[in-house]
N, C-alpha and C positions, 0 to 999 in steps of 0.2 A: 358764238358759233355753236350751234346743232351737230352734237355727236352723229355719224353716220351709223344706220343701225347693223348694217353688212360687216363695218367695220368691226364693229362692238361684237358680234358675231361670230367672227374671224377671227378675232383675239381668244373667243372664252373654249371656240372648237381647239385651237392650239394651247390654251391651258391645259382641256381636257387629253388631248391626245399627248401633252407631255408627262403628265400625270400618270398617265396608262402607261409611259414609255415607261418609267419610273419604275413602276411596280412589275412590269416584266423582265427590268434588269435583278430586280431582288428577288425575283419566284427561279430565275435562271443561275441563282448562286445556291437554291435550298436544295437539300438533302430529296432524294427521291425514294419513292419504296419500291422494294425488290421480293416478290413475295418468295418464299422457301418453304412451300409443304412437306410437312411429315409425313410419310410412305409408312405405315408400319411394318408391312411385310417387307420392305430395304432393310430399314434400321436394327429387323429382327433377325433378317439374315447378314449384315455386317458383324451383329454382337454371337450368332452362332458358329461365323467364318472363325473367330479368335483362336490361336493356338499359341502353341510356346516355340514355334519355330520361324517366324516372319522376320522380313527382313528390317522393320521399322523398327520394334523390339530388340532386335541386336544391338542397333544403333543407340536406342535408347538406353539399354546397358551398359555399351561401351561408354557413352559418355557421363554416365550417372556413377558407372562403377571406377571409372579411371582408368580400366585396362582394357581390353579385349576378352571374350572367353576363350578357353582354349579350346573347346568341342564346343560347337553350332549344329542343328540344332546340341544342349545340352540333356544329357538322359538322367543325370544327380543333381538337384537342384541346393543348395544351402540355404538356409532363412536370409542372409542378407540381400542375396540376388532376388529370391523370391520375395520379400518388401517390397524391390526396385519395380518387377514384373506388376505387383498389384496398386504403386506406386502410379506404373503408366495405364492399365485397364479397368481400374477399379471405378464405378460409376460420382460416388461419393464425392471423391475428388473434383472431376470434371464440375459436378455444382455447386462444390466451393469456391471454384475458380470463378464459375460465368457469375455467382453471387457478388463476388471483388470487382467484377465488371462493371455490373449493375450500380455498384457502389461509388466507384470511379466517375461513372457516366454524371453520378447525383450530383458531384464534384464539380464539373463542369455545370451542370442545371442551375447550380448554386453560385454560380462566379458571371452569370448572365445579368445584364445592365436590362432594365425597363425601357422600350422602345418607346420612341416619340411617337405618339397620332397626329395625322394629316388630315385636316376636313376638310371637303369643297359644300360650301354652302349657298349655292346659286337661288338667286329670288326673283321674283315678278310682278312689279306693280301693275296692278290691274286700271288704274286709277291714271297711268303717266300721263301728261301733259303732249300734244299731238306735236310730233316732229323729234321726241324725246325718246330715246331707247329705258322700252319697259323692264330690261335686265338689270340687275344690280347683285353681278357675282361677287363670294367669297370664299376667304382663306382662311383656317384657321390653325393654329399649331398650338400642340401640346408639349413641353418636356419635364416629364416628371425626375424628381428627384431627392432619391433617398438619402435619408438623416442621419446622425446617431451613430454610425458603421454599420449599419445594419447587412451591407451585404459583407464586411469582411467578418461578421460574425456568422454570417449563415455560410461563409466558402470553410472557416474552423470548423462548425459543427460538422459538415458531410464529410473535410477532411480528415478529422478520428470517427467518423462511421466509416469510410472507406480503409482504415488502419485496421478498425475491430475486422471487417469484413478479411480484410489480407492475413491478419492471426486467428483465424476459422480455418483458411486453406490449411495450416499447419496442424491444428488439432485436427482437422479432417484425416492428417498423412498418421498423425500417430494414431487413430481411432482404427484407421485401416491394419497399422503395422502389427497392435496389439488383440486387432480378431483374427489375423493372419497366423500369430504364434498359438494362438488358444486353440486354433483348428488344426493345427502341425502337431500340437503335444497332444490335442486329443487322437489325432490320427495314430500319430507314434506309440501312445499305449494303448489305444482299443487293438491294433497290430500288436504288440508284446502281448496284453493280459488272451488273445487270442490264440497264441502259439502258447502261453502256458496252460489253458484252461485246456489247450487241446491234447496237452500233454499229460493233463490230467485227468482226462478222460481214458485213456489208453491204460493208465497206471489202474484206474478205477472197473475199469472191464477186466485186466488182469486177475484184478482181484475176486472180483464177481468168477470167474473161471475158477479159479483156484478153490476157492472155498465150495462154491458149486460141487467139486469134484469131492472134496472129505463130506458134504454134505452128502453123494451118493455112496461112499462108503461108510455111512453111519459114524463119524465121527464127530461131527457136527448136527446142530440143529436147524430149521428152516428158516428158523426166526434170522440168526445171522446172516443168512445169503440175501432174508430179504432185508436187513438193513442195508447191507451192501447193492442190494438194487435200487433202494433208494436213494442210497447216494450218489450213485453214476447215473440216476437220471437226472435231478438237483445239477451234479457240475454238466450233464449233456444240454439242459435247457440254459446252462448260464455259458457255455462254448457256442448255444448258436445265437444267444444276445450280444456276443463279443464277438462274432464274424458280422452280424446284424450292423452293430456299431462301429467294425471296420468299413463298413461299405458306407455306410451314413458320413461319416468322417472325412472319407474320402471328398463328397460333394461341398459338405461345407469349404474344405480348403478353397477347391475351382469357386465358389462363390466369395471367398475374401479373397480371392486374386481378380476375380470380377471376368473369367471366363468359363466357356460352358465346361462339363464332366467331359467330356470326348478329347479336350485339349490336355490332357492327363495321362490319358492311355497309354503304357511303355514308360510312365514318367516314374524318377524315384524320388526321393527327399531322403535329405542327410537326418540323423538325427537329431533334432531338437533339444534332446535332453542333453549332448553334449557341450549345449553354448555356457559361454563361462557363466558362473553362479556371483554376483554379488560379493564382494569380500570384505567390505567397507568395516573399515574402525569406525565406533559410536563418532569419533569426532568429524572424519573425512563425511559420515550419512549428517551430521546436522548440517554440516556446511554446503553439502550437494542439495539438501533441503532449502536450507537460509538461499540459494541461488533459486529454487523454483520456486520460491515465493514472491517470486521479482522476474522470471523469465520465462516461467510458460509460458505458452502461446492462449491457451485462455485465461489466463491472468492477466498478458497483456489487451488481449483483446476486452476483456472488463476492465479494464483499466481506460480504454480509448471509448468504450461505450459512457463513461462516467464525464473524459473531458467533453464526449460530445451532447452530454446533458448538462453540462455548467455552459458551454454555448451557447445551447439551446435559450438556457434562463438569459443569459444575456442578453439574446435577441428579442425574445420576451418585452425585459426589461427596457428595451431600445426602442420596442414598437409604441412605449407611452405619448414619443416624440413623434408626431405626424410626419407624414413624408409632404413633400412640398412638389405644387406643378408652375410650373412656368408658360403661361401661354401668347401668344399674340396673334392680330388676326387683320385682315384687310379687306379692304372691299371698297369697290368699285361703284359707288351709287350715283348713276345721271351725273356722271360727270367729277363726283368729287371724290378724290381718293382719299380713305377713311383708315387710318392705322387704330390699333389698340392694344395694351399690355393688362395680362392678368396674373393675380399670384391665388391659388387657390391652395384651401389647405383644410383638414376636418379638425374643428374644435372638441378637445378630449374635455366635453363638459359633463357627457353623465355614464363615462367608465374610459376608466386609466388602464385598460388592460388586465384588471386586477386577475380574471377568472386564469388567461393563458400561463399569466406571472407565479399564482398558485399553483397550478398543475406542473408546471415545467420545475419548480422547487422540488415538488415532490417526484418527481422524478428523477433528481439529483439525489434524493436521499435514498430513492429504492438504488440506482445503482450502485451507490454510497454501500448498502445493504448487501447487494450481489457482488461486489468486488470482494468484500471481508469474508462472503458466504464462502466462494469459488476460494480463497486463502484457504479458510479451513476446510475446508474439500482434500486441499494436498496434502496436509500435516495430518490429518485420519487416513489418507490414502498411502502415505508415506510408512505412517508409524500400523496399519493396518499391516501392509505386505512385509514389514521387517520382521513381527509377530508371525505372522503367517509362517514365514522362512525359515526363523528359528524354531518353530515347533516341531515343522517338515525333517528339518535337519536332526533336531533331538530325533524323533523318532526315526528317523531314517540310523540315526546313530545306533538304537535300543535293536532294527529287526535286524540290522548286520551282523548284532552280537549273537541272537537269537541265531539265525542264520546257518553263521558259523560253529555252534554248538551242535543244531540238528545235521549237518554236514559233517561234523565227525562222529556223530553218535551215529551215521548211514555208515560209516566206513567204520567203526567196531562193529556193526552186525554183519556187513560182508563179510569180514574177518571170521568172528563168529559161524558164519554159514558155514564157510571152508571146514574149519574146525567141528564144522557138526554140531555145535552148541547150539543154534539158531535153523529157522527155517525161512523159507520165501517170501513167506504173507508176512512175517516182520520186517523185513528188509522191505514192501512193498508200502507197508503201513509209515515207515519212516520218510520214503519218498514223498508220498503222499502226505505227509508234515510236512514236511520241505516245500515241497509244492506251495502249499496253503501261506505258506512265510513270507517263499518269492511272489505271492501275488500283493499280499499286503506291502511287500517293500517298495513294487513297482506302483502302488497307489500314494505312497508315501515320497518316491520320488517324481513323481508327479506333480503332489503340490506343492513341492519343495522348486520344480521348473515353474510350475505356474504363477507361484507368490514373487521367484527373482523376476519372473517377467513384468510382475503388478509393479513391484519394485520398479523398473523401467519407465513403465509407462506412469508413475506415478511422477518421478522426479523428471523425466523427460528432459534430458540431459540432451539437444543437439546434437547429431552422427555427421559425419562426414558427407557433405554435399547435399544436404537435405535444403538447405532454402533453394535450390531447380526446382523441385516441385511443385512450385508455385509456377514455371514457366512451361510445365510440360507439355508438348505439343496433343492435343485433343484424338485418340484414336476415334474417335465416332462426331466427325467436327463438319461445320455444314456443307462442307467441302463434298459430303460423301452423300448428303439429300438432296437431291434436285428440288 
């Protein structure tokens, strides 16, 4: 019996049209896009809107901090609230976060199976025999299938890149917390060395007056007044680089909080130099050391960047072994149905992978490299700001004694003055010593706050509620760009 051709026909239109059904049950399950443009002038006006008095910010403190504040908005701010504050608007953050995302996302790219192919390979004898339908459709299937473990080797590798990625967001928080204090204690004494310089300018005009005056009564000569002009001009150009440097100061902070200068204005800040100082026994700092050398967040994260280069070589190593397909296929020729099974696979006859297997080694050894590097990073950064601190302190030790000596040698010449033995310009001249002390102490306690803080950020020692930051809701999130 003669295939009918309408039939044959009818059958291959309903292949096709199941085929199509097929494929638009799986286009109806996939991801769509949703476009989100960038607005610059939104985005610049959301990051100018930023203040220290919003109500999302409260919130964010309340639960970052554990309590409530007790004044909202706050008018005094402390370095720890203030961390929290640059903890939620600091932009740094925000791309270490979506980088973890990014990272994550690989995670999943990495755990995805190789899809089967479907071919319809429809044919037409030119040639059929008359009464004979000239079609002779087919099927074909693919199912490839990988060897070796090669995908639970590539889901390990993304999984410790996605780890290094997630201990970034942390070195991000302390990168932010440790520019945040540097700009606090710079602010803090370009404001002190400013109200001394300015104090010593006043003392240094006094002076210029004074002498000025035996100068026109012939007591004096010009030569001295004009030294003493010289020298009030000298501290009046170094009182208006130290208001210069209070107002500069100023904006760096608003910029390690990652809001504009204007969200400042009426703001105060506690002082800085009051936070506790480091007190550590040599033994208590090696052992807070022996912990950062195992628990930083970039040590860990070199640490997960190394297993995810031994992975890497693994997979390498796995890809020697071909992956393997599976196919089979059908068809419909005049009448006779035609099945067939295939195994297809590429012969590693003239390279075993050597070249990727090389590279991917040596890239285990540089990380190998950068782990040990990043170690001794902390043990010169640790034993750098201990030095530091102890030097601060001796000296801070040496200008108190100093200090205290020129403080009482001002208080025998008032003495002195009373009694007549003394005059003004010496009691003026010692002030003006004093002065000159208190500015070197206040430079001295300076790097004595700024080496504890290296100190800090060097051992980076976990605080209280810090792995949130990693979950922190996004103040500039796409929520806020159309």
């Amino acid at each position: 019996m003669k295939p009918d051709t309408k039939v044959l026909g009818g059958i291959w239109r309903g292949f096709v049209h199941t085929i199509g059904a097929f494929a638009a049950a799986l286009v109806t399950g996939c991801a769509h896009y949703e476009a989100r443009p960038l607005v610059p002038a939104q985005t610049a006006a959301i990051l100018e809107a930023r203040s220290l008095a919003g109500p999302e910010l409260r919130q964010f403190l309340t639960d970052s901090l554990g309590h409530d504040l007790a004044e909202w908005p706050a008018k005094t701010w402390d370095f720890e609230t203030l961390t929290w504050v640059a903890f939620h608007f600091h932009p740094s953050l925000a791309v270490a976060r979506t980088q973890w995302d990014v990272a994550r996302g690989g995670t999943k790219t990495a755990a995805g199976r190789p899809n089967p192919t479907v071919s319809a390979t429809p044919g037409y004898n030119l040639n059929a025999a008359s009464g004979v339908s000239p079609w002779f459709p087919g099927l074909t299937v693919d199912l490839p299938v990988e060897t070796a473990g090669k995908r639970d080797k590539r889901i390990a590798q993304s999984r410790f890149l996605a780890e290094a990625a997630h201990q970034n967001v942390f070195t991000a928080a302390w990168q932010v917390r440790a520019e945040l204090r540097r700009a606090l204690l710079d602010l803090t004494s370009a404001s002190r060395r400013a109200d001394s310089v300015r104090n010593q300018v006043a003392l240094q005009r006094r002076m210029v007056e004074m002498l000025e005056q035996r100068r026109q009564a012939g007591a004096i000569s010009g030569l001295e007044v004009s030294t003493a002009r010289v020298a009030l001009a000298k501290t009046e150009a170094e009182a208006g680089d130290a208001e210069r440097m209070a107002v500069t100061t100023r904006s760096r902070v608003a910029q390690a909080l990652g809001v504009p200068l204007a969200a400042l204005a009426g703001r105060q800040f506690s002082d800085p130099f009051s936070l506790p100082l480091p007190g550590r026994s040599p033994e208590a700092l090696a052992a807070a050391r022996r912990q950062s050398l195992q628990s930083r967040p970039d040590i860990l994260a070199a640490l997960a960047t190394y297993e995810a280069c031994q992975a890497a070589l693994q997979l390498e190593i796995a890809k020697q072994y071909p992956d393997v397909h599976l196919g089979s296929g059908y068809q419909w020729d005049q009448g006779d149905n035609k099945w067939n099974l295939a195994v297809t696979l590429d012969l590693p006859l003239f390279n075993r992978n050597e070249g990727p297997i090389a590279e991917a080694g040596a890239r285990r050894r540089e990380a190998a490299a950068l782990f040990i590097a990043a170690q001794a990073r902390v043990v010169g950064e640790v034993d750098a700001a201990t030095a530091e601190h102890a030097a601060a302190k001796g000296q801070i030790a040496g200008l108190e004694n100093v200090t205290a000596a020129l403080m009482k040698q001002a208080e025998r010449i008032e003495l002195q003055i009373k009694a007549g033995a003394a005059d003004r310009i010496e009691s003026l001249g010692a002030q003006l010593e004093l002065g000159v002390t208190r500015l070197a102490l206040l430079d001295a306690e300076a790097k004595a706050a700024l080496a504890a803080g290296q100190l800090e950020d060097a051992l980076r020692i976990p605080f209280t509620n810090l792995k949130s930051v990693e979950n922190n809701p996004r103040p500039l999130t796409q929520s806020q760009i159309p």
